[in-house]
N, C-alpha and C positions, 0 to 999 in steps of 0.2 A: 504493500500500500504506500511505500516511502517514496516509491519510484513518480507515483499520481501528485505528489506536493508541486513540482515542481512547477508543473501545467495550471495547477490549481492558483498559483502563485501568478502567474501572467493571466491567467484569464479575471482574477480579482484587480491586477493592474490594468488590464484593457478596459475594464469595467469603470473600474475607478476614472479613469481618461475620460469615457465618453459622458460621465455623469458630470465631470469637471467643464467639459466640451458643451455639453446641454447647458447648463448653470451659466455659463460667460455667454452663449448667445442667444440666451429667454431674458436675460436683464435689461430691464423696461426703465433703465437709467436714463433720461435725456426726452421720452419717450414726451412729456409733457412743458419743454422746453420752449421758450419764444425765442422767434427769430427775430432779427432787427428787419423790417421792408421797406423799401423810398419807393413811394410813388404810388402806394396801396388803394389811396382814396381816388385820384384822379383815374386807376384801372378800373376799379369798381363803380364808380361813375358811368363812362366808357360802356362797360359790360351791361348795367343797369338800360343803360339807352338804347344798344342793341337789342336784348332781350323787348322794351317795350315797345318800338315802332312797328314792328309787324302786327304786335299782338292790338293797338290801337286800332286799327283797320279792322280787325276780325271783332272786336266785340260791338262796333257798331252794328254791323251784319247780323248777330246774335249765333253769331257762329263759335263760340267760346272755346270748346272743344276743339277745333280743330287749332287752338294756340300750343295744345301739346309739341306737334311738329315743327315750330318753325323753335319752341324754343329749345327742343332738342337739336336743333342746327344751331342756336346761337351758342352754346355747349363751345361751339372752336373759341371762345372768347379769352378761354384760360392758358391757350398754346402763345408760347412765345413772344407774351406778353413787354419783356423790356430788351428784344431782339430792335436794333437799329432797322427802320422805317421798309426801306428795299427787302429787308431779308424780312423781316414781317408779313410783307403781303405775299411772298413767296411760300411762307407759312402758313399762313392762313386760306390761303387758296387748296393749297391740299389739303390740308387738315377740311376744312369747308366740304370739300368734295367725298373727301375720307366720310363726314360724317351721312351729308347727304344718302354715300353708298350704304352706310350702314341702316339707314332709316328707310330707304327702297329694298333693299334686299330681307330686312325685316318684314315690312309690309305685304311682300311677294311672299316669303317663307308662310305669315301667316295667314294668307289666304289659299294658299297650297295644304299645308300639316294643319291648318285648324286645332291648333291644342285645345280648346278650351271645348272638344267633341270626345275624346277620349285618350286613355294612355301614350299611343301612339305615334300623336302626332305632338303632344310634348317632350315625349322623347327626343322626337326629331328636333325640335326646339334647343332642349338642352344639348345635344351633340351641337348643335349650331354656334350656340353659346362660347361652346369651350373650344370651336375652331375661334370664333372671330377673337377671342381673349387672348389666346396664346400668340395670335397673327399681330395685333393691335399691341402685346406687349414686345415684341421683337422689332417691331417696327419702332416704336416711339424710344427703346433702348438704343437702336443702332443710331438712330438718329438726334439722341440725347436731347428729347423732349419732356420735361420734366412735370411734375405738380400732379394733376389728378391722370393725365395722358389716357392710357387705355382704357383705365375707368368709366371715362364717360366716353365713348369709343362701344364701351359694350354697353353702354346704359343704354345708349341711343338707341343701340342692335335689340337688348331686349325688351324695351314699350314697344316698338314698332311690331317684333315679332311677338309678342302676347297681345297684340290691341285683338278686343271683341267687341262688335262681331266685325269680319276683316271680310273684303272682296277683292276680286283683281281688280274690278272698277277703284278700290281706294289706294292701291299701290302710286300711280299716279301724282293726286292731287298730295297723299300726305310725301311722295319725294320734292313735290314743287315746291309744297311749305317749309321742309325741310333746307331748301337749296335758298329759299328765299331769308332764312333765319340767318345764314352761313354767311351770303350775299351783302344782308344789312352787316352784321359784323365784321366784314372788310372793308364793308364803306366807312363805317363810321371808326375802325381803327384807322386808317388812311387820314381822314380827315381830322384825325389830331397833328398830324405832322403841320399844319395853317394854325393850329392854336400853340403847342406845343414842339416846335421843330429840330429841339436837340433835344428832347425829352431821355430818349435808349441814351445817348452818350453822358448827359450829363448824371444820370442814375449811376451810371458805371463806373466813372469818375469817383462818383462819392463813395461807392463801394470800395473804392483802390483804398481813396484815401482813409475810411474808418480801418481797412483791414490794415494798414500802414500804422496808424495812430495803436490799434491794439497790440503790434509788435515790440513798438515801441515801448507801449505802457509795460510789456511784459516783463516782471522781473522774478522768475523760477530760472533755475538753470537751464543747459542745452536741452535735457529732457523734455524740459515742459515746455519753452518755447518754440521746439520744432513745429510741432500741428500748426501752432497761430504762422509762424513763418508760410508754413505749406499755403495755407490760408489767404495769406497776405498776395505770394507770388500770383496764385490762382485769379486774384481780386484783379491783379495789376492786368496779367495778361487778357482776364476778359474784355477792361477797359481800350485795350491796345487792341484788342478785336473787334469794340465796338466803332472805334475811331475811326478802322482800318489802316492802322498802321503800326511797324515794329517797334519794339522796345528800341529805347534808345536814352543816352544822357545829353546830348549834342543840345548848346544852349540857342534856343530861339527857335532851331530847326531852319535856318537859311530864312527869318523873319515872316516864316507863315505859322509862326507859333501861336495857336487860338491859346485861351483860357485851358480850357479843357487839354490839348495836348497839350501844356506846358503842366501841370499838375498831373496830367499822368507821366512824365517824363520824370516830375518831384518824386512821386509815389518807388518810382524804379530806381533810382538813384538812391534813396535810403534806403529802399528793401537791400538793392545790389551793390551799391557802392560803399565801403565800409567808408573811406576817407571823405563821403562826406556826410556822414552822421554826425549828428553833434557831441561834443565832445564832453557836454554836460550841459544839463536840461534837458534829457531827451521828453520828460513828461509835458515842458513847454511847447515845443514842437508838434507832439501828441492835441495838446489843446487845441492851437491854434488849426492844427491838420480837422478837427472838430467843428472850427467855427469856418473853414472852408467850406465841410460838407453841408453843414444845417446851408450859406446860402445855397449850393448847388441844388439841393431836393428841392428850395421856397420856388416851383416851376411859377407862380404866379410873376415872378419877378424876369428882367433878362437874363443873360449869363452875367455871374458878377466877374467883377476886377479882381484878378488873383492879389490876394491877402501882404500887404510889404513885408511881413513876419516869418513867410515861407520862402521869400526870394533869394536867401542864403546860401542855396544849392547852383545860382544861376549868377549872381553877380547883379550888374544892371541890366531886367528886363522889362520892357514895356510892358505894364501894366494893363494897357488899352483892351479891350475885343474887339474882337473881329464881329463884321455882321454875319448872320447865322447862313447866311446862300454864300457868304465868300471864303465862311469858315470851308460849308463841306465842299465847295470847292477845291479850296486847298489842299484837303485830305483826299480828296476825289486822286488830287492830281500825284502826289505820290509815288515814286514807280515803283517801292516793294511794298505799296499794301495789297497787291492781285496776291504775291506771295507771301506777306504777313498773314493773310486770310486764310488759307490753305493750310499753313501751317500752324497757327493756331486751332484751327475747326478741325485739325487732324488729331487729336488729342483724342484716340477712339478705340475702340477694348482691343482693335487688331483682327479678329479672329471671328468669326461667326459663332467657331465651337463655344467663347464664353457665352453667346448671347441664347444659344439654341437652352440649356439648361433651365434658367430663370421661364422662359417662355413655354416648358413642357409642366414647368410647376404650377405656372398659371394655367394651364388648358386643361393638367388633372386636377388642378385645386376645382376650377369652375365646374369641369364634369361632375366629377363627384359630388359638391354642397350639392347642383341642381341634381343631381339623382337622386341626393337623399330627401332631399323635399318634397321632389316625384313620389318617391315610397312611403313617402310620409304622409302625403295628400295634401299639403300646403299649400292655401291659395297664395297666389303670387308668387310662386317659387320660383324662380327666376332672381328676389331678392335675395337668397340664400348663396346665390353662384355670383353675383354682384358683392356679397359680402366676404366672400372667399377672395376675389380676385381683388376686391383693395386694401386685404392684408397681403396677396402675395405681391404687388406691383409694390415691391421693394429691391432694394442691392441686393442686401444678400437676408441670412436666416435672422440673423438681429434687428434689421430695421423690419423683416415683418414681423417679428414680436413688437417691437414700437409701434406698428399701424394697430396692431392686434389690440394694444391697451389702447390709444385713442380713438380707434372704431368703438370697445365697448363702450369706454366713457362719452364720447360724443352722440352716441347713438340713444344712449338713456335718455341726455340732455333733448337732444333731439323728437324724441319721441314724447316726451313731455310738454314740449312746444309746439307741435302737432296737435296733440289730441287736446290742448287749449285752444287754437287755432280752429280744429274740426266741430269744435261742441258749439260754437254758437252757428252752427250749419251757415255756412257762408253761402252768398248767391254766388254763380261760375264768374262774374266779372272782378266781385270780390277776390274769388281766390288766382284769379291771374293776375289781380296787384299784389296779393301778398305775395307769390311767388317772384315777380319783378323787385318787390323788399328784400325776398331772401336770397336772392340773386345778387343782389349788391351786395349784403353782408357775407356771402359765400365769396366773392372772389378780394372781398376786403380781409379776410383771416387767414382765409387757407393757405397763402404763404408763411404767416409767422407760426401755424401749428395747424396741420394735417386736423388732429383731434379737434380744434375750433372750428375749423369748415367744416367738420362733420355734421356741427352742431346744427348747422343752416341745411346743409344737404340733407339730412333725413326728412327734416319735413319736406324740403321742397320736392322731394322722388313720391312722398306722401299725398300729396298735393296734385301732382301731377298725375297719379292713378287717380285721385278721385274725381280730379278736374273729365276724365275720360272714360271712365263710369264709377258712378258716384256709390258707394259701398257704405254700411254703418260704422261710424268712427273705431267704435271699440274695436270690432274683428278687425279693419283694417290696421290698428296698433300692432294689436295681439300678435299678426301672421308677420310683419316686419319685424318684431322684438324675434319672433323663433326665427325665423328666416335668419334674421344677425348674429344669432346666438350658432345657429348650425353652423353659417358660413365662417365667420371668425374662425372657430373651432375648427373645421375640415381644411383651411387653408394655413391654420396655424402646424396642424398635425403634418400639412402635406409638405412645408417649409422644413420640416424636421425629416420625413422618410427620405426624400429626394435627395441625399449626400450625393456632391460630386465634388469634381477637383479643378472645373473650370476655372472658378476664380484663384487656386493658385497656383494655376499655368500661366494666368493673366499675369500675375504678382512677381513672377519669374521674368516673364519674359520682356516686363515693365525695367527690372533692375538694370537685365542686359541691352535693353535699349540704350537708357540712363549713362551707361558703362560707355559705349558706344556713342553718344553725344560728347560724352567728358574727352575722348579721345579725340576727335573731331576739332573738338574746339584747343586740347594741347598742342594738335598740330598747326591750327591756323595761328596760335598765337606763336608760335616757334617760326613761323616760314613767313609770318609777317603778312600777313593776305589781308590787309583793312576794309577789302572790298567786302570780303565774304563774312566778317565778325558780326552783321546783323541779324543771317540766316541763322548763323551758325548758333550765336547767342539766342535767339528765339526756340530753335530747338533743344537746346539744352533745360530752358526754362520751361517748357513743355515737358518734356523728358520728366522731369524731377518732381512737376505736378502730376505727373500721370502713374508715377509710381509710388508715390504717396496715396494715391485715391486706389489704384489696384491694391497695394499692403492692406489699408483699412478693410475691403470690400473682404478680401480676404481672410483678415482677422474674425470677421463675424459671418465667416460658416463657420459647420462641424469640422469639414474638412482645410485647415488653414494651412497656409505657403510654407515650405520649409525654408524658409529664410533666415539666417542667423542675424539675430538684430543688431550687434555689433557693427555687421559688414554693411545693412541698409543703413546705419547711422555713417559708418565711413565713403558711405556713396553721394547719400544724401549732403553733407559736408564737401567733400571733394565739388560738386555740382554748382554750389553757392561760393566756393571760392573759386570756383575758375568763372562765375560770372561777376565777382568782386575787378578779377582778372581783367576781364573783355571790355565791363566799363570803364575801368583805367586807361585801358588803350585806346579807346574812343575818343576820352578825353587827350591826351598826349598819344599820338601815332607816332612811330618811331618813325625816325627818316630814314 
């Protein structure tokens, strides 16, 4: 029997691992955390507007009902929100189309499978379900589309395919309403650029600059200020992609220096240039970097005059701005931001194999809730495989344990404000304004915490069933409380079976990228090549955010990177001193 200790000894350690492994990535740490957001009110505004001018038209008609579909098209309202103008409506035109397709092909599904006639053709439903979920999360992943993305993607997909009672005759009109909801919300996103016309850039800026001021304020050793660094660099470079232009220290920039690029130039020069941080005070600096951002977000105002308190990194520069047409002209004109673009927006997992995993846990997470609501007999089950798939629409197994706690928690809230909402039986005009209310306060939170949108989103999915056939309040609670309960649960469960090692192939092959920029960049600074230190430096800076975000991703599965942390700290390191490096040379070129 002495022989059996041995086995019994590593099967108690494997054991032990994976309970240690479970415990590090169900911890619902941060889970309830707010985010800082610029520009929250004036999106939600935006969003509110789009959502109401269709629906205007339809309720004089007394056609109330059919507001369901256009405001499932106005749903693209939440995609890409503080993307620079051009690439917005680029985004919003697919996404628009995207959702259109999902609310015709819904509409066809259910006038074909008729679920609501027997088993069968729910079934078919929920297979439906769990293709468009997996498809819609691979898609919005490869193309790093972030916030509620495939969520409402398959929201859309499942009213349209549950509406009763459905004919081909409504496939039609509810895609046209659909197309027309998508429609308004590119007009009227478009038409902020005449109220608002550096809105994406000046957001970004201020972003540079708070994550900039937090580095600064940082005082933990290397340890602890690595993340806020990662943080920082990520801020800087989004700003330099929203610009469309490279990182750079170069003062004035040849005298086409707006506002805005001269402070994201600031923001890079303290992240990256040690020699010109300040040598004491950096908490002042911090401040002042503070009273830069609060004006950058007052968008009621112009662009202001960069701050004389920051100008230390630059010497004497004009203070002046630019007008906002001759600003993006400037930038327009640039000859490496076709390639600062590219190379920024190239910051992407590399590999399909990471992306195919996450997308097979959402198509069995969604299969399965809506199966078991099918065998459970649950009206509206369909909420079940919607509640599955917006805990799986996470990184990795940790943040959907984080959606998991603020699904539960937002959904009580939620349902509680609901069925205050439903008892005084509202008329249908009534509930397409409340819905236009919770529509605004949906796209005003759900940046600073997933769990606070939720708060608005339940009633408003609430709302939009009954607005489409009206059900008695209570059962309608009842069957979304089990519906959330099942889904949560079957999508949490399914985040945990699903072990794979994608993400730390990712983690791996992020280091040696990383490795391979540092190299790049030793030899252009050895062989002298001033030409090529912009590329070269942008990818480096890329490099080091991107494996930063793959280690993390990594970290919170079961299955994590074998990475000795030692070496990503000696890389990580290496990475920031050779762009300490590259800035110097910028500033003094060797002859």
């Amino acid at each position: 029997m002495g022989r059996l200790y041995p086995f019994r000894s590593v099967a108690a350690e494997s054991g032990r691992r994976c309970s240690v492994a479970v415990a590090r990535v169900l911890s619902p740490r941060g889970a309830l955390a707010l985010r800082t957001v610029d520009g929250a009110f004036s999106h939600a505004v935006q969003a509110a507007i789009a959502t109401a001018l269709p629906v205007l038209v339809l309720l004089p008609a007394g056609r109330a009902e059919y507001a369901v579909y256009t405001i499932l098209g106005s749903f693209s309202t939440t995609f890409g929100q503080n993307l620079p103008y051009p690439r917005r409506a680029r985004v919003l035109a697919v996404v628009g189309l995207a959702m259109t397709a999902c609310v015709g092909c819904g509409a066809a599904l259910a006038a074909w499978a008729r679920p609501w006639e027997g088993t069968a053709g729910t079934a078919a439903v929920v297979a439906a379900m769990a293709a468009v979920a997996g498809l819609a999360k691979f898609a919005c992943d490869a193309t790093r589309l972030g916030g509620l993305g495939a969520v409402l993607l398959l929201f859309s997909f499942a009213v349209a395919a549950n509406a009763h009672p459905s004919s081909y005759g409504d496939v039609l009109p509810r895609t046209v309403l659909a197309a027309t909801g998508a429609a308004v919300v590119w007009a009227v996103a478009m038409a902020g650029r005449f109220v608002h016309p550096d809105r994406p850039q000046r957001l970004a800026v201020a972003a540079a600059l708070r994550a900039v001021a937090e580095l600064l304020e940082a005082t933990g050793g290397e340890e602890e200020s690595r993340p806020v660094r990662n943080r920082a660099t990520a801020a800087v470079l989004q700003a330099y992609e929203s610009l469309g232009l490279m990182p750079s220290v170069a003062t004035g920039r040849g005298g086409r220096g707006s506002v805005c690029v001269r402070l994201t130039d600031l923001s890079w020069s303290l992240l990256t240039d040690t020699a010109r941080r300040p040598p004491d005070g950096p908490a002042e600096v911090a401040r002042n970097l503070r009273r830069q951002v609060a004006l950058l977000v007052d968008l009621r105002r112009p662009v202001p005059a960069l701050l004389p308190e920051l100008l230390f990194p630059f010497g004497a520069v004009p203070t002046g701005t630019l007008p906002s047409s001759a600003k993006a002209g400037a930038e327009r004109a640039d000859p490496a931001a076709r390639r600062a673009a590219v190379l920024l927006r190239g910051r992407r997992h590399g590999h399909a194999a990471v992306l195919l995993v996450p997308a097979l846990r959402m198509t069995l997470g969604t299969g399965l809730a809506g199966a078991l609501a099918l065998a459970l007999g649950l009206g509206h089950g369909y909420w079940a495989a919607i509640s599955a798939a917006a805990v799986l629409h996470a990184v990795n197994v940790r943040t959907a344990a984080q959606r998991a706690v603020q699904r539960t928690v937002g959904t009580a809230a939620g349902l509680a404000l609901a069925l205050g909402v439903l008892a005084t039986a509202p008329s249908p005009a009534a509930l397409v304004l409340v819905i236009v209310l919770l529509e605004f306060l949906l796209e005003y939170v759900v940046a600073r915490n997933y769990g606070l949108g939720v708060v608005f989103l339940t009633p408003l999915a609430l709302l939009l069933a009954e607005l489409a056939a009206p059900e008695p309040a209570r059962s309608l609670v009842l069957e979304r409380a089990v519906g959330s309960v099942l889904g949560i649960t079957v999508g949490l469960c399914c985040a945990l079976l699903v072990v794979h090692d994608r993400a730390a192939v990712r983690a791996e092959r992020a280091m040696a990228a990383c490795v391979r920029a540092a190299e790049r960049a030793e030899r252009a600074l050895a062989k002298g090549r001033e030409a090529s230190l912009p590329v070269v430096r942008t990818r480096l800076a890329a490099a080091v955010v991107e494996l930063r975000e793959a280690d993390d991703a990594a970290a919170g599965e079961l299955w994590s990177a074998e990475i000795d942390p030692t070496e990503l700290t000696a890389v990580e390191q290496r990475a920031y001193h050779l762009l300490d490096r590259l800035s110097r040379r910028e500033r003094h070129p060797e002859p």
